[in-house]
C-alpha positions as CSV (number, residue, x, y, z in Angstrom):
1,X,-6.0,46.3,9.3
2,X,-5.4,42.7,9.5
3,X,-3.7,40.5,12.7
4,X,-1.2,38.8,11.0
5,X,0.4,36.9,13.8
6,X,1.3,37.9,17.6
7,X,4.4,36.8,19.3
8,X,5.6,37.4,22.8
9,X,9.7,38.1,23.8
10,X,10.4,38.0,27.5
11,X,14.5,37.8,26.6
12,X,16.5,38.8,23.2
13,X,16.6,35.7,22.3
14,X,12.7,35.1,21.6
15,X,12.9,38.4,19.7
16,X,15.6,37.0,17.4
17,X,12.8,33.8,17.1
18,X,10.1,36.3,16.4
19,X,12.7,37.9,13.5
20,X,13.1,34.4,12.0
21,X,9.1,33.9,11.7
22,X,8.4,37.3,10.8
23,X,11.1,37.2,7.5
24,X,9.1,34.4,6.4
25,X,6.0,36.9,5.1
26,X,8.1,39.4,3.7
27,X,9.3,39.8,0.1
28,X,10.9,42.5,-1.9
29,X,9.6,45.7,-2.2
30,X,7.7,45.1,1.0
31,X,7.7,48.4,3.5
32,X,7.0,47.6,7.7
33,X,6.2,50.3,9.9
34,X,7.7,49.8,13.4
35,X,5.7,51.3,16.2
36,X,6.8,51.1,19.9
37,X,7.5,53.4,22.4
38,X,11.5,54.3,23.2
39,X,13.4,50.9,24.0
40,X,10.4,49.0,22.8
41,X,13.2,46.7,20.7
42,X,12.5,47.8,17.1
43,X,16.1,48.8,16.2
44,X,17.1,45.3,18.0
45,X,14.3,43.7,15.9
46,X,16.2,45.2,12.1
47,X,19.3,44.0,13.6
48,X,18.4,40.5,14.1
49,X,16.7,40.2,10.6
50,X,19.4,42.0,9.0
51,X,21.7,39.2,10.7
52,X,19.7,36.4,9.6
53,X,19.8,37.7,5.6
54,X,23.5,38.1,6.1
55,X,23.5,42.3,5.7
56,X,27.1,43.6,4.1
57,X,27.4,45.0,7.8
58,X,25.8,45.1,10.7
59,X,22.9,47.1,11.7
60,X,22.8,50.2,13.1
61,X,20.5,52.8,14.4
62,X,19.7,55.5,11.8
63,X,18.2,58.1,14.3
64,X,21.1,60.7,13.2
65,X,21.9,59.2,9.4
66,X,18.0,59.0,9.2
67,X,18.3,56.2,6.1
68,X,20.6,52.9,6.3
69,X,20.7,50.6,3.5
70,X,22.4,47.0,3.8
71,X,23.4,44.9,1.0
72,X,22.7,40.8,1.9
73,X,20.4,37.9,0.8
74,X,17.1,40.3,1.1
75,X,18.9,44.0,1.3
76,X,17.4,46.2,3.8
77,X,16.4,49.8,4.1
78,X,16.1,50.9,8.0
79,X,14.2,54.6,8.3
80,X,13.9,56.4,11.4
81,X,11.9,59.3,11.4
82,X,12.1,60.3,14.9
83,X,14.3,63.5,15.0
84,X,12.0,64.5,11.7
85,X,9.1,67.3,12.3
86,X,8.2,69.0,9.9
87,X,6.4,66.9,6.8
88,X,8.4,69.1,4.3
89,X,11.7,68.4,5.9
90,X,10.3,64.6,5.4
91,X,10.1,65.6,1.9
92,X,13.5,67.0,1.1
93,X,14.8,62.9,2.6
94,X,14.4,61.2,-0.9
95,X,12.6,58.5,1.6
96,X,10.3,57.5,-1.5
97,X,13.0,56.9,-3.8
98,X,14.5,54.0,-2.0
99,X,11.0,52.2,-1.0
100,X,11.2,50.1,-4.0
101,X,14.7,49.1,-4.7
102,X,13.8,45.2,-4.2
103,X,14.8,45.9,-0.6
104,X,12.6,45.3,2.6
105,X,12.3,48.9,4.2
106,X,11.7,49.3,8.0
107,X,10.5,52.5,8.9
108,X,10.8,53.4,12.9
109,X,8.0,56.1,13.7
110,X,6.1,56.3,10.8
111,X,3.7,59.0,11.8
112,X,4.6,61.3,8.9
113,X,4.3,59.1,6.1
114,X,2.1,56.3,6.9
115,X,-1.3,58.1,5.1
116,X,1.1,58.3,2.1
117,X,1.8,54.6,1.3
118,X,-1.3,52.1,0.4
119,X,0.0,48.9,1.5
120,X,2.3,47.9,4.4
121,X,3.0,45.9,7.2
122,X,3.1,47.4,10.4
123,X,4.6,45.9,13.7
124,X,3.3,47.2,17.2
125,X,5.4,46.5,20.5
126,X,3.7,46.8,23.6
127,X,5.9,46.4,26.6
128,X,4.0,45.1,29.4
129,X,5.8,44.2,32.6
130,X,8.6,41.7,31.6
131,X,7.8,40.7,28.6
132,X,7.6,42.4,25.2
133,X,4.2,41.7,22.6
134,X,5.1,42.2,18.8
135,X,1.7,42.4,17.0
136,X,2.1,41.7,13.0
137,X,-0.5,43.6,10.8
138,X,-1.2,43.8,7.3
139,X,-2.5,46.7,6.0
140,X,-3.9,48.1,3.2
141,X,-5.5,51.5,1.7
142,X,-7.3,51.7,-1.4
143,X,-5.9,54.7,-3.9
144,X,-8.3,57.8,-4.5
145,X,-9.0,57.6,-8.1
């Protein structure tokens, strides 16, 4: 795993600053795992980039739809796996199918399915007393032959 870049939000407007760097790394096709505890800001973080690449709509948690796709200047996939369990319900989502439409997919906790992909980035929020830290990784696995 590689440190990318680390930025630090005390208010939601350095969060929307830390969206505009962060867009600048990813591409088509690209997958980021969002890892933060409840309220962390990673639904607020896919709703700031999705504003900044001009989604078809805006953002929305997709803790009960599970997958949200937005059409826009880079379209978006937004995944949230938290109600999911069970790696077989996982399996029955069709999450695979949409990884690489040419849109960015954020995945909110990625337990489940992070040993299954080989490369990624992932973005860590630690909330420590007023002020939010987003660590920006880059990681990748090597295929078993």
């Amino acid at each position: 795993m590689k440190l990318i870049d680390r930025y630090e939000a005390r208010n939601p407007e350095d969060t929307e600053q830390i969206a505009k760097a962060l867009i600048t790394y990813l591409k088509p096709n690209d997958v980021v795992l969002l890892k933060g505890e409840l309220g962390s800001g990673k639904t607020f973080l896919v709703k700031a980039i999705c504003r900044l690449w001009h989604t078809d709509q805006p953002a929305v948690s997709p803790t009960f739809t599970i997958i949200n796709q937005y059409s826009g200047t880079q379209p978006v996939n937004h995944i949230d796996l938290y109600r999911i369990e069970d790696p077989l319900e996982l399996d029955n989502l069709g999450w695979e199918e949409v990884l690489y439409t040419g849109a960015v997919t954020f995945i909110e906790w990625p337990e489940l399915i992070e040993n299954r992909l080989d490369d990624f980035f992932e973005i860590k929020i630690d909330m420590q007393n007023d002020k939010r830290i987003f660590s920006f990784f880059k990681r990748s696995k090597q295929k078993s032959p």
